[in-house]
Every structure is written in structure tokens, then in C-alpha cells.
VEXRO-393156 format. One line per 8 residues: number of its first residue (from 1); their letters; for each residue x, y, z of N, C-alpha, C. Coordinates in Angstrom, 1 decimal. Layout:
BEGIN
NUM> a> X:Y:Z:X:Y:Z:X:Y:Z  ...
// end
This chain:
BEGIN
1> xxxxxxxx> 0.8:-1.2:0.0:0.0:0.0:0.0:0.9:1.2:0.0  -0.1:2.7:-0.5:1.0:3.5:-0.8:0.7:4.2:0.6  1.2:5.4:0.9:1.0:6.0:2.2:0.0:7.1:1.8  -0.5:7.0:1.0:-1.7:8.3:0.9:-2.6:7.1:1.1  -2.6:6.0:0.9:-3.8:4.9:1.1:-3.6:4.1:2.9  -2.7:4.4:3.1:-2.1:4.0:4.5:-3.0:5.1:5.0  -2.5:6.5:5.2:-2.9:7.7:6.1:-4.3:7.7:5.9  -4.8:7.5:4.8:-6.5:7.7:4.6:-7.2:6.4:5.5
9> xxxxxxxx> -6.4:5.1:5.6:-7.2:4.4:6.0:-6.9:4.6:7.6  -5.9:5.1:8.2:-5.7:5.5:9.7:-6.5:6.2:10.4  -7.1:7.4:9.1:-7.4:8.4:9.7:-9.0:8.2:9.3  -9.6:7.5:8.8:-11.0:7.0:8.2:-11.3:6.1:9.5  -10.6:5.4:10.1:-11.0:4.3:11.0:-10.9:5.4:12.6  -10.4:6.6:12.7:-10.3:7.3:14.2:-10.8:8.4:14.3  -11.6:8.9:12.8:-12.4:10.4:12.7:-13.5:9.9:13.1  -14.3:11.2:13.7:-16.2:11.1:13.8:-16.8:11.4:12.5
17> xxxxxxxx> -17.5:11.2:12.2:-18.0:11.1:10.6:-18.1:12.8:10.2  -18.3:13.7:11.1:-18.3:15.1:10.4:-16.8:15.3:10.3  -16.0:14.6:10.8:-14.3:14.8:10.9:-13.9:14.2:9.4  -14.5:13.2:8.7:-14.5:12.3:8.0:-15.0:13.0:6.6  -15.8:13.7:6.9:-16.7:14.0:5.9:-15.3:15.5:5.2  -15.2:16.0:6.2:-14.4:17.3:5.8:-13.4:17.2:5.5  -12.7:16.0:5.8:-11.4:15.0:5.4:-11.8:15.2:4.1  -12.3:14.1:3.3:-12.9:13.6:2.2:-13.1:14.6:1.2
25> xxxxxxxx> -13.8:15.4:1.5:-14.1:17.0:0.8:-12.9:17.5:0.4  -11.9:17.7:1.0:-11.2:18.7:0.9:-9.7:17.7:0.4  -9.6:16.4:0.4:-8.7:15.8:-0.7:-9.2:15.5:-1.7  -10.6:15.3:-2.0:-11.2:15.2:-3.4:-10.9:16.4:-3.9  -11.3:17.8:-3.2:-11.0:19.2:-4.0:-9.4:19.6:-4.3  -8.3:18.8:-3.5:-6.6:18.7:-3.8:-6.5:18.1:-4.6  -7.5:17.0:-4.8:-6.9:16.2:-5.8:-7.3:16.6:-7.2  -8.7:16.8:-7.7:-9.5:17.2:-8.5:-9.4:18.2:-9.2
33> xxxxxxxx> -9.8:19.2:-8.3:-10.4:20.7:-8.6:-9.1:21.7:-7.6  -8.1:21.5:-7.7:-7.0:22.2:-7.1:-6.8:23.4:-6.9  -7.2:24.0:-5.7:-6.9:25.7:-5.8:-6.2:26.4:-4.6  -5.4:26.8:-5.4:-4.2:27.4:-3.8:-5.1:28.0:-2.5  -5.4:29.1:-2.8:-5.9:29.5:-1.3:-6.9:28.1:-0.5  -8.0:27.9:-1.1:-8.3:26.6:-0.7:-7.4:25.8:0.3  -6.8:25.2:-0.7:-5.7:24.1:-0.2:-5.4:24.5:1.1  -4.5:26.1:1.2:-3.7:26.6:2.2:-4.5:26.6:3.7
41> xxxxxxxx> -5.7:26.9:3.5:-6.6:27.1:4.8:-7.0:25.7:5.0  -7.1:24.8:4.4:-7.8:23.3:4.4:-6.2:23.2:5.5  -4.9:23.3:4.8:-3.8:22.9:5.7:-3.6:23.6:7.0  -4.1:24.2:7.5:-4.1:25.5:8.5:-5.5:24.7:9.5  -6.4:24.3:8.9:-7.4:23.7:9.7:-7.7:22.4:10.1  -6.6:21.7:9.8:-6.4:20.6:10.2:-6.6:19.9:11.6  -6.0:21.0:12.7:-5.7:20.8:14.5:-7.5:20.7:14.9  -8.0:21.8:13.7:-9.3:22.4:14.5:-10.4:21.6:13.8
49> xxxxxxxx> -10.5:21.1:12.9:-11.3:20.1:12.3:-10.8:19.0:12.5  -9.6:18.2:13.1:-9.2:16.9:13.2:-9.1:16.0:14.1  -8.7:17.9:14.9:-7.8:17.3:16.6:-6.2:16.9:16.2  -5.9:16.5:17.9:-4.9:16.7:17.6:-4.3:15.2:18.5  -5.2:14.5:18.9:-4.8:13.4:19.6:-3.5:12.7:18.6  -3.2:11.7:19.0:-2.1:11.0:19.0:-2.7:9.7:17.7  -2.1:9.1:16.9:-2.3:8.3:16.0:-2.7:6.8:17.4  -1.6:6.8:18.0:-1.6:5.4:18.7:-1.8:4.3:17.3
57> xxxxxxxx> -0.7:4.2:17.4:-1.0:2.8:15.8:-0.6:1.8:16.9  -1.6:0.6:15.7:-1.1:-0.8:16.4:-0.2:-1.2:15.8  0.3:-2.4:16.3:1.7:-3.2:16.2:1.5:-3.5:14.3  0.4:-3.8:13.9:0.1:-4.2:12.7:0.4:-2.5:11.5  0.2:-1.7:11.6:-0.3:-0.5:11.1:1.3:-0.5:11.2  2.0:-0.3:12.5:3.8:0.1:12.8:4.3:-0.9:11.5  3.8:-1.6:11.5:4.5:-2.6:10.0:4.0:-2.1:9.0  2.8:-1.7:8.5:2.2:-1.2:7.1:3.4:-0.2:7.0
65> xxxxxxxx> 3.7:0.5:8.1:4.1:2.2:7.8:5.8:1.3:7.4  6.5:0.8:8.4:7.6:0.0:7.8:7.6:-0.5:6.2  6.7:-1.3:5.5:6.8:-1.6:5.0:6.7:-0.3:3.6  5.8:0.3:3.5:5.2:1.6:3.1:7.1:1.8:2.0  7.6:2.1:3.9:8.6:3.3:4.0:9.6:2.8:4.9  10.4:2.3:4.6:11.9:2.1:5.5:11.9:3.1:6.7  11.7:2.6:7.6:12.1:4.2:8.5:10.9:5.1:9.3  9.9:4.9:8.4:8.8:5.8:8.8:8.9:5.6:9.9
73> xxxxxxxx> 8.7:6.4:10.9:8.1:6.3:12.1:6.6:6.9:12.5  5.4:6.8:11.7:4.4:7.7:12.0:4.0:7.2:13.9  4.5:6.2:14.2:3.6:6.3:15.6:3.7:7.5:16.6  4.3:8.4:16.1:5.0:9.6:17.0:4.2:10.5:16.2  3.6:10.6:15.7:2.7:11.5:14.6:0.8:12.0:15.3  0.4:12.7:15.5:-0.7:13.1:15.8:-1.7:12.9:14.8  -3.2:13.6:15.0:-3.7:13.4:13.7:-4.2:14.1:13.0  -3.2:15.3:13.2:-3.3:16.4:12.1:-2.2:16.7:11.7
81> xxxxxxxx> -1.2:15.9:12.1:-0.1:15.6:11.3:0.0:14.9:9.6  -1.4:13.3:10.4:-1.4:12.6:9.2:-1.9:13.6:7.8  -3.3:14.0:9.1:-3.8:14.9:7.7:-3.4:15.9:6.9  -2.6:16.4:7.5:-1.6:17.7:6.4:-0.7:17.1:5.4  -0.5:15.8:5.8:0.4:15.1:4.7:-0.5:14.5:4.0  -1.4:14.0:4.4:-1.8:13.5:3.1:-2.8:14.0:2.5  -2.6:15.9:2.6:-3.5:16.5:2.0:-2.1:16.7:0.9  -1.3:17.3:1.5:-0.2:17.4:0.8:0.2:16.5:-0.8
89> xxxxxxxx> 0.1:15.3:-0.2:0.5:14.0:-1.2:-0.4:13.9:-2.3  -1.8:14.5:-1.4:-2.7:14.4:-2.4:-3.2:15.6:-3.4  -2.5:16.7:-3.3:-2.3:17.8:-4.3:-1.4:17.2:-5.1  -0.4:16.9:-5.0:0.9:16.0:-5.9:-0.1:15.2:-7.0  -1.3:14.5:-6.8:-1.7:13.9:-7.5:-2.6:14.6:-8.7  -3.1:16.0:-8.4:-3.3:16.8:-9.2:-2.4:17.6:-10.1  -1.2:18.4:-9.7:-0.4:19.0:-9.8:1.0:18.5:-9.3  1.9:17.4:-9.9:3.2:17.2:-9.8:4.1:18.2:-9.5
97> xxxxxxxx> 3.9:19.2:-10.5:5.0:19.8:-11.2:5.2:21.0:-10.4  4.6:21.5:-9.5:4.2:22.3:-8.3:4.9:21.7:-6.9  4.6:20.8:-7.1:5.0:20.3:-5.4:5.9:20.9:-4.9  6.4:20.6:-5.2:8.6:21.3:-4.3:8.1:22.8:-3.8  7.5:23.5:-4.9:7.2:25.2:-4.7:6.3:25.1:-3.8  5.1:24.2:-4.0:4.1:24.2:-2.9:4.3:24.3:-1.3  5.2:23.4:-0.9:6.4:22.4:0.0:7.0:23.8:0.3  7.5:24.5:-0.1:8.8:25.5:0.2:7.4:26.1:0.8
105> xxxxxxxx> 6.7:27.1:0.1:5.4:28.0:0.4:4.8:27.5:1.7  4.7:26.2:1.8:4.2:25.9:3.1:5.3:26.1:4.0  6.5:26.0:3.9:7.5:25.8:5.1:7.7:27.2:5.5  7.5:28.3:4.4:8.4:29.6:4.5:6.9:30.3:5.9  5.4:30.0:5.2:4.5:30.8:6.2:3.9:29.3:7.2  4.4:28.9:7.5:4.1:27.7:8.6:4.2:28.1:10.2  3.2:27.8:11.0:3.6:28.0:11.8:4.1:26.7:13.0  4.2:26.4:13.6:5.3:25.6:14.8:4.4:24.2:14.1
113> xxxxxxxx> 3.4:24.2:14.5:2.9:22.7:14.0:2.5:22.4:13.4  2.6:23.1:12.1:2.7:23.1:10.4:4.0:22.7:9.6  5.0:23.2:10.3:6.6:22.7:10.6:6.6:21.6:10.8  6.3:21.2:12.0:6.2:19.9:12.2:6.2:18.8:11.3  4.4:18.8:10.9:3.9:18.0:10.0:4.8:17.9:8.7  5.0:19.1:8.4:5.7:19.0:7.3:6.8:18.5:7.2  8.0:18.7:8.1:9.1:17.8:8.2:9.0:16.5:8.3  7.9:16.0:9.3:8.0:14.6:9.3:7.7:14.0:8.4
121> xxxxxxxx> 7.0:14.4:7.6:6.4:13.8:5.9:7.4:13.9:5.2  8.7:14.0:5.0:9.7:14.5:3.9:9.7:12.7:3.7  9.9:12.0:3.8:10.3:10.3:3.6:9.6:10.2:2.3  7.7:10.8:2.6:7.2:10.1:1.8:6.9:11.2:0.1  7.7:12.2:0.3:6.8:13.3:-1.0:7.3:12.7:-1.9  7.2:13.2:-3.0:7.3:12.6:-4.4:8.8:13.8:-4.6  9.7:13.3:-5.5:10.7:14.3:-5.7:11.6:14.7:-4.6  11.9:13.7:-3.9:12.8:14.0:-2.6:13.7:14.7:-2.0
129> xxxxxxxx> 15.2:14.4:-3.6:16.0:15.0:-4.0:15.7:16.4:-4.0  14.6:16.9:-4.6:14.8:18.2:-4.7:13.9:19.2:-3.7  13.7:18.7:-2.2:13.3:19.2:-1.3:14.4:18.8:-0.3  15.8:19.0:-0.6:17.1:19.1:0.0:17.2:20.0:0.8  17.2:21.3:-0.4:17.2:22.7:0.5:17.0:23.1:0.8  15.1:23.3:1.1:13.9:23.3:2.2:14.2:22.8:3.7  14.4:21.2:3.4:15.0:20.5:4.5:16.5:21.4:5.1  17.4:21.6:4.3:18.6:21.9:5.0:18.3:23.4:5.7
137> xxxxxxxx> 17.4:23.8:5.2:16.8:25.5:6.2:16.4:24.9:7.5  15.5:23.9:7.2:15.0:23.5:8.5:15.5:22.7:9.5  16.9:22.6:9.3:18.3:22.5:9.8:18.5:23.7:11.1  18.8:24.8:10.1:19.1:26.0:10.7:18.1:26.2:11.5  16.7:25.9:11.4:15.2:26.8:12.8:16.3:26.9:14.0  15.7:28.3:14.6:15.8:28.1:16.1:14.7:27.2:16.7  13.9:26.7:15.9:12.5:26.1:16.8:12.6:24.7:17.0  13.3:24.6:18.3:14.2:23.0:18.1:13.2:21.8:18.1
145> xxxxxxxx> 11.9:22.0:18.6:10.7:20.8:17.4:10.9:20.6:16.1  11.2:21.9:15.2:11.5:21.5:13.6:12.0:20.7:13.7  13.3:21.3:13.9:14.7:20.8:13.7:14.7:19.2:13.9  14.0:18.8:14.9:14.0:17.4:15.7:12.7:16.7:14.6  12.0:17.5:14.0:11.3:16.9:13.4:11.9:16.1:11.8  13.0:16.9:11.7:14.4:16.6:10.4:14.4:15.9:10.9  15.8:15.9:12.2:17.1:15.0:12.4:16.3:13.2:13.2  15.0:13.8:13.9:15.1:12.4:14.8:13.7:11.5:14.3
153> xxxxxxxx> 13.8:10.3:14.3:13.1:9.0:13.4:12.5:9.6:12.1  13.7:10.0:11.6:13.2:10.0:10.5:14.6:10.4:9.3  13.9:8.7:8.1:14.8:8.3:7.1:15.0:9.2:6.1  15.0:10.8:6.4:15.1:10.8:4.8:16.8:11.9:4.8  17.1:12.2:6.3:18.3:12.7:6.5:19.6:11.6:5.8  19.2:10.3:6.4:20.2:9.1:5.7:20.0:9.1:4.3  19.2:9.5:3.6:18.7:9.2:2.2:19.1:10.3:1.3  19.0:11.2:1.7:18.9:12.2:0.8:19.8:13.8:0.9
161> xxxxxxxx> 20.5:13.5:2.4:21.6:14.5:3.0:22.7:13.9:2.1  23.9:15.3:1.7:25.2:14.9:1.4:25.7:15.1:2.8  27.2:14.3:2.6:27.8:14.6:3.9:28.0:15.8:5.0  27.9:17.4:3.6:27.9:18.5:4.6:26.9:18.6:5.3  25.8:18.8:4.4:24.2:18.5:5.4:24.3:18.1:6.2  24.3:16.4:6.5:24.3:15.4:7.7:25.3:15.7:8.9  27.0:16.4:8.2:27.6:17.0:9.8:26.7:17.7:10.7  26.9:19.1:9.6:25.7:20.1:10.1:24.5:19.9:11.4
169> xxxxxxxx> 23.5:18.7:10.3:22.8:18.2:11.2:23.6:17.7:12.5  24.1:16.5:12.8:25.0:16.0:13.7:25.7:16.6:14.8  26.0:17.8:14.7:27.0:19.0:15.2:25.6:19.8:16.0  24.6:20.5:15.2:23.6:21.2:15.8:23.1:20.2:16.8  22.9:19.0:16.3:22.2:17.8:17.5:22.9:18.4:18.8  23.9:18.4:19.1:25.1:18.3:19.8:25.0:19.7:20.5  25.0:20.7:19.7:24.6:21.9:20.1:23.7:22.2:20.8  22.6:21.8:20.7:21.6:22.5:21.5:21.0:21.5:22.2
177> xxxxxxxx> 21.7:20.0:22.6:21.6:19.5:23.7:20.9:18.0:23.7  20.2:17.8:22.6:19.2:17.1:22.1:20.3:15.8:21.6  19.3:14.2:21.6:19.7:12.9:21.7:20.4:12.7:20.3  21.7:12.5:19.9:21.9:11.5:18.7:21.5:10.0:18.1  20.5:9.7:19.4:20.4:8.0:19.5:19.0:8.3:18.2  18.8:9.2:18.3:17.4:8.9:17.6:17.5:9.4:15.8  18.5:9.8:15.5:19.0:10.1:14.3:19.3:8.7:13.2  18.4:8.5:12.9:18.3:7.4:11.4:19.7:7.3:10.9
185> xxxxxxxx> 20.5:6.0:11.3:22.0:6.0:10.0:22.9:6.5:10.9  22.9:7.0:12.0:24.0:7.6:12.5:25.2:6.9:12.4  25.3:5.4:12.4:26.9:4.7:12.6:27.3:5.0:11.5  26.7:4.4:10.5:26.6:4.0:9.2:27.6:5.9:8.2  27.0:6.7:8.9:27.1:7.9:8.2:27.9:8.5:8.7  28.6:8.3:9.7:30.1:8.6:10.5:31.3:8.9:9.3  31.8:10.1:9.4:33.0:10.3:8.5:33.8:11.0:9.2  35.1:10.8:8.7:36.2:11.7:8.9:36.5:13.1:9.7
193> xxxxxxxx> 35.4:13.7:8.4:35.4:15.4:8.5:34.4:15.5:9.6  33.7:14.5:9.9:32.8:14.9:11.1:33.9:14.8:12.7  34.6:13.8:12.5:35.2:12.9:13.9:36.2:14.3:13.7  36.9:14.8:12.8:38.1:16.1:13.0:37.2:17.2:13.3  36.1:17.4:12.8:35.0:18.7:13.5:34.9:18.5:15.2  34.2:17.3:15.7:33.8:17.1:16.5:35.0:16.9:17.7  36.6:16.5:16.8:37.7:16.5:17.4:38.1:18.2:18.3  37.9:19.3:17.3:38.4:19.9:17.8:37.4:20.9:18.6
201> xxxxxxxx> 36.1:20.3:18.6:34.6:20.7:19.8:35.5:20.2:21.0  36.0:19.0:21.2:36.0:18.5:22.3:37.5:19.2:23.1  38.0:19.4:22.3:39.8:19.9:22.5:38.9:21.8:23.0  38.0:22.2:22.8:37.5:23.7:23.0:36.8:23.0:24.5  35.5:22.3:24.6:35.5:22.7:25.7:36.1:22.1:26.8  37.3:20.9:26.4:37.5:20.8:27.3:38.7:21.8:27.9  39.2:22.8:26.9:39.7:23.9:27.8:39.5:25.0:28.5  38.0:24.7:28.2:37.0:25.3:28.6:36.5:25.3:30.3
209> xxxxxxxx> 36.9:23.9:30.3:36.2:23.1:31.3:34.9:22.6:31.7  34.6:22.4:30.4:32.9:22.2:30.1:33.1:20.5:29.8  32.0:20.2:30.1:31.8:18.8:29.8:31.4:18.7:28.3  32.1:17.1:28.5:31.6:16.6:26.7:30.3:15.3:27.1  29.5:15.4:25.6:28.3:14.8:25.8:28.6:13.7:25.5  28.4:12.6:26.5:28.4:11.4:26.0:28.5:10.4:24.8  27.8:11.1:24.5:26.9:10.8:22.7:27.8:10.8:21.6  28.7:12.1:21.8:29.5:12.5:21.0:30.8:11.4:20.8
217> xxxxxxxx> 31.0:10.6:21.1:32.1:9.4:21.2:31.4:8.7:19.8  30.6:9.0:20.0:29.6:7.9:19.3:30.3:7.9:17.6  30.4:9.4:16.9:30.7:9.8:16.1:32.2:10.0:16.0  32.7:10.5:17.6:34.3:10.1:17.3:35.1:9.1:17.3  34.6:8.2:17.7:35.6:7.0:18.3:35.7:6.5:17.4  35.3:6.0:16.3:35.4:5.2:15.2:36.8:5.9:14.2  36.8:7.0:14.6:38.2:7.5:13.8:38.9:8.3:14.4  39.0:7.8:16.4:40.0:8.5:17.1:41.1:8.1:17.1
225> xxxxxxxx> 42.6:9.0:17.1:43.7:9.0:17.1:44.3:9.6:18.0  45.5:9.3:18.9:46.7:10.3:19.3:45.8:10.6:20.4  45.6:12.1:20.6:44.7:12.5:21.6:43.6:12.3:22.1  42.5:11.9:21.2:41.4:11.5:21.5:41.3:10.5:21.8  42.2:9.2:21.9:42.4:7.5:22.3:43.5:8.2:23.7  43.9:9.3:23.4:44.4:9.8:25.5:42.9:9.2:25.9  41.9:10.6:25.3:40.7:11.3:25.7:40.2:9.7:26.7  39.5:8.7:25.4:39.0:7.5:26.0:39.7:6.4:26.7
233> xxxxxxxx> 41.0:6.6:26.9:41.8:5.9:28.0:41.4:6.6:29.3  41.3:8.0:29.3:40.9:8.2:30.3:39.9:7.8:31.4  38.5:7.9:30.6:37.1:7.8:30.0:37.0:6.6:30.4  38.1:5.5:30.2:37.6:4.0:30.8:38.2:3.8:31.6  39.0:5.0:32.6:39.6:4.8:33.8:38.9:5.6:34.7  37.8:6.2:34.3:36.5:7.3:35.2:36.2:6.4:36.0  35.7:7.7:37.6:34.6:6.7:38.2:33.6:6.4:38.0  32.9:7.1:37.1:31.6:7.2:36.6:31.5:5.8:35.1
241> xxxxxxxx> 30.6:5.1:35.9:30.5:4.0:35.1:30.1:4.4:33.7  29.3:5.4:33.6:28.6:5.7:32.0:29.8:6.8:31.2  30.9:6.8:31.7:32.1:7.7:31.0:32.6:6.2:30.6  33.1:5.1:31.6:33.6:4.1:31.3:33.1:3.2:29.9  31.8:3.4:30.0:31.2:2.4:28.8:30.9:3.3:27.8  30.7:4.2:27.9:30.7:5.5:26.5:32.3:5.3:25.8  33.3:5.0:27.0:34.9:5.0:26.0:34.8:3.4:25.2  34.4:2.3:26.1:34.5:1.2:25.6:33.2:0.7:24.4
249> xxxxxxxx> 32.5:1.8:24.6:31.8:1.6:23.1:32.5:2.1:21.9  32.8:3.4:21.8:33.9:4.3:21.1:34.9:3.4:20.5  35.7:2.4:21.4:36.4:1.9:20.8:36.6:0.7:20.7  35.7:0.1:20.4:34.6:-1.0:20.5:34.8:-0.9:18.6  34.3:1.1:18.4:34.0:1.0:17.0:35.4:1.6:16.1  36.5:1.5:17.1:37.9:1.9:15.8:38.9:0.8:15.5  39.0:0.6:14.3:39.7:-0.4:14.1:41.3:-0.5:14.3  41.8:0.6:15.6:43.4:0.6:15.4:43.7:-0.1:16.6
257> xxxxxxxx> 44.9:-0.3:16.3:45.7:-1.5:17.1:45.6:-0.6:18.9  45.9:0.4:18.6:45.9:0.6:20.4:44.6:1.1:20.7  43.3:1.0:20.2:42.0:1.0:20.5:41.9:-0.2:20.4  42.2:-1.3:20.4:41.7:-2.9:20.3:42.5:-3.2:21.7  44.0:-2.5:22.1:44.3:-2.8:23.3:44.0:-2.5:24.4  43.5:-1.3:24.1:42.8:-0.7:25.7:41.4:-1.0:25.8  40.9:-1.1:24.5:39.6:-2.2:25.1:39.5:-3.4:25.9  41.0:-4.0:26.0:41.0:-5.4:26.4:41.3:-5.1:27.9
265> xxxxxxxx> 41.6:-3.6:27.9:41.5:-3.3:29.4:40.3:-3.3:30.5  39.0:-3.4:29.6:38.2:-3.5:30.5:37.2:-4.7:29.8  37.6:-6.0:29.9:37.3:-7.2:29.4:35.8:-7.3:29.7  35.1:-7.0:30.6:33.7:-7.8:30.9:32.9:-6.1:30.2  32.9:-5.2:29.7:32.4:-4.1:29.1:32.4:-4.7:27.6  34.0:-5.3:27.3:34.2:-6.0:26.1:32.8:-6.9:25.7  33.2:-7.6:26.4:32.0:-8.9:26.9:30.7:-8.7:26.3  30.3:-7.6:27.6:28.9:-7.2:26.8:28.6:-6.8:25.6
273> xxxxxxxx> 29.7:-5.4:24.9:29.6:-5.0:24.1:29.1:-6.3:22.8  30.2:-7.3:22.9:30.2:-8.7:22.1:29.0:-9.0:22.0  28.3:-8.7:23.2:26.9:-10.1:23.4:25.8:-8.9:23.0  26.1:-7.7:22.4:24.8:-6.9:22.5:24.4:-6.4:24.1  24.6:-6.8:25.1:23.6:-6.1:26.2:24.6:-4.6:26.6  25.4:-4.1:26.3:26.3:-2.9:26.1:26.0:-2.2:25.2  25.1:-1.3:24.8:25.2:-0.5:23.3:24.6:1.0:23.6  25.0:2.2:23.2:24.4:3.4:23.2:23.0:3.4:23.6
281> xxxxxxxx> 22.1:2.9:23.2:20.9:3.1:24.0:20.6:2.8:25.2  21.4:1.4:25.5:21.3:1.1:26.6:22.0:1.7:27.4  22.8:2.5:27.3:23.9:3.5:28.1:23.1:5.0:28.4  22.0:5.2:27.3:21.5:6.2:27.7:20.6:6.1:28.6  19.8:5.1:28.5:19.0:4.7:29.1:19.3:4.4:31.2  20.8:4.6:31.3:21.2:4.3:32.7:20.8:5.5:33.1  20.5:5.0:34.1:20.4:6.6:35.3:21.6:7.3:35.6  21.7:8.7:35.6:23.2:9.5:35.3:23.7:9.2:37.1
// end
């Protein structure tokens, strides 16, 4: 199934029939009889005609949406989320050749949870590639829901970011405080130019005397050197057990000979890491 047939049947089985009816109406007239102002206020009255409760999908539906779409996560989605997207999807079926412009027009006068909706739909629009640079503005928001509505459960940062994008992304994560665990592709998308950016964040505050976020190992360890393999020798000689397993995850993930030796310094972290019950989520997940 496609996801304008997914969201229609989500949102058909949880609306009251006057909710249903105004649904209906107003994607036959996107689809059909297409007219900008229309459209714009139909997408504006979505909270107030929809509500705004929570999807709650079942375990069955969490699979349609997987299957749909690699990645999707709509269970985090409300349901006037759904419906802005697949009012959205369903002007695409009138007017292709518009969408991107459409898409920008909505992001530029959107307000907080118009943003929203809109970012989290980026997986499924038609023309992906060329709603890069929309997406990478909504990189920059100060309105750190956008921003989180890009970077976290959701595949289309892995898909459709070049590397500068995805630092960027990565780095701002970092900045303003917010989880890397929830970032789609994160191992996988680990480079160089990220681990020397992020090398010399850590070399700043720690002369700073500011703490470094846990998290951030995550992206360096895999291609720490020289100082930064000081950094995590240290890190697995901490008292603090969640410094200790943040180094021995880090280097868990670099393939150099004196990161494979100091890992063997703390054998039963090894252990777990081996068996799976050691891994970043489960590190976040300890109590600090």
C-alpha cells in the first residue's frame, strides 16, 4: 500500500464522521479541482477540524508504515499531522510539477505545528531530492521541534543528505543538547570530516572546562587518534561507570591497534559490548 492509502485508512477508522466527511471533501477538491488558497486554509485547519490526539498505531499498522517506507516512524505522529500530509500528497496527484514550490510555500509561512507536520512527511513526497534545500533551512530553525522533526526517526536525512548537510545536522544535534540515538543511519554515516570537526569541539570545551556529551564518542571513536584515544583511555579509567562504557563503546568501534588494546583493558564491558547487552541506547537509558 501506498501511504496516501495507508494515512487515509488511519485516519478513516479514528475520525467522527463530520471529521471524516471534511477529510474527504477537501482531498477530493486537492486532488481534483486544485486551488491554492483553498488548499492553504484546508492545511491550517487541520488541529481544528481533526484534533490533535495522537495516532496510537497498532503493532500491525507500525508494520504497514515500515513496509510503506523504511524508516517511517508515523507512531510519534498526531492526527493532524497525518492529515496535512496527506493533504499534501494528495495535491501532488493533481499538480506534480508544483509540489517542491508548494512544499517550500508551506514551510516559509508555517507556523510551529505546520513545521512539524511538514518535516515529518519529507520520507514520503514525491521528488525528494529536490526538497534538500527546504530540509537543510529546517536544519538552521531556532524552533528546536522542527529541527528534531528533520534530524530524529526520521529516514530521509540518511537518504537524501550529502555529507555537509548530515555533519551540520549532527553537530547542531550536539549543540543544543538534544539525543543522537534517535538520528536514522547515525553509525553508518560517521566520517572523517565529522570525527576532526567534533575532534576539535572537544579539544575547545574541554579547555574550557565544560563537559563533553556522552553521545558525541559515538561519532568520534570510530576514527579517534593520538589524543582522542588519550581522551578515551581516560574515560575507561573514570569513576563514573557511564564515562567508562561510552569509551569502551567508542572503541569498541575503531579499528586501530591501540584501540583494540585498551579495550581489552576492560574485558567484561568488552563482553557485553560482544553479546549486544552494552550498546548506546542502553547507556542512555542508565540513570546519570
Amino acid at each position: 500500500m501506498t501511504a496516501v492509502t495507508i494515512l487515509s485508512h488511519w485516519l478513516h477508522a479514528r475520525l467522527q464522521d463530520d471529521a471524516r466527511d471534511w477529510l474527504d471533501d477537501r482531498l477530493a477538491r486537492a486532488t481534483s479541482d486544485f486551488k491554492p488558497q483553498e488548499f492553504y486554509v484546508s492545511f491550517g485547519l487541520m488541529p481544528r477540524k481533526l484534533g490533535k490526539s495522537q495516532l496510537d498505531l497498532s503493532d500491525a499498522e507500525r508494520t504497514q508504515a515500515e513496509q510503506a517506507c523504511a524508516g517511517w516512524r508515523p507512531d510519534l505522529w498526531n492526527i493532524s499531522d497525518a492529515g496535512r500530509v496527506l493533504l499534501l500528497l494528495s495535491s501532488s496527484t493533481a499538480d506534480p510539477r508544483d509540489f517542491t514550490s508548494r512544499f517550500e510555500d508551506l514551510c516559509r509561512n508555517a507556523d510551529v505545528g505546520e513545521l512539524v507536520a511538514l518535516y515529518r512527511g519529507l520520507p514520503l513526497y514525491p521528488q525528494g531530492s529536490a526538497l534538500v534545500d527546504q530540509a537543510a533551512e529546517g536544519l538552521r530553525s531556532n524552533i528546536q521541534v522542527a529541527f528534531e522533526a528533520i534530524a530524529h526517526d526520521n529516514p530521509y536525512p540518511r537518504q537524501y543528505f550529502d555529507q555537509a548537510h548530515w555533519n551540520q545536522m549532527v553537530l547542531k544535534t550536539l549543540f543544543i543538547g538534544t539525543t543522537l540515538n534517535r538520528i536514522q543511519g547515525l553509525d553508518e554515516c560517521c566520517n572523517p570530516d565529522l570525527a576532526a570537526t567534533l575532534r576539535d569541539y572537544v579539544n575547545e570545551r574541554l579547555a574550557a572546562g565544560r563537559a563533553v556529551s556522552l553521545e558525541l564518542w559515538r561519532c568520534l571513536g570510530p576514527f579517534a587518534e593520538d589524543d582522542m584515544l588519550d581522551q578515551l583511555e581516560q574515560r575507561l579509567h573514570s569513576k563514573d561507570p557511564r564515562q567508562q562504557q561510552a569509551a569502551a563503546l567508542a572503541l569498541a568501534a575503531n579499528p586501530a591497534p591501540r584501540a583494540k588494546a585498551l579495550l581489552k583493558l576492560a574485558d567484561e564491558m568488552k563482553t557485553r559490548i560482544e553479546q549486544g547487552q552494552l550498546t548506546w541506547q542502553s547507556l542512555l537509558q542508565t540513570p546519570e
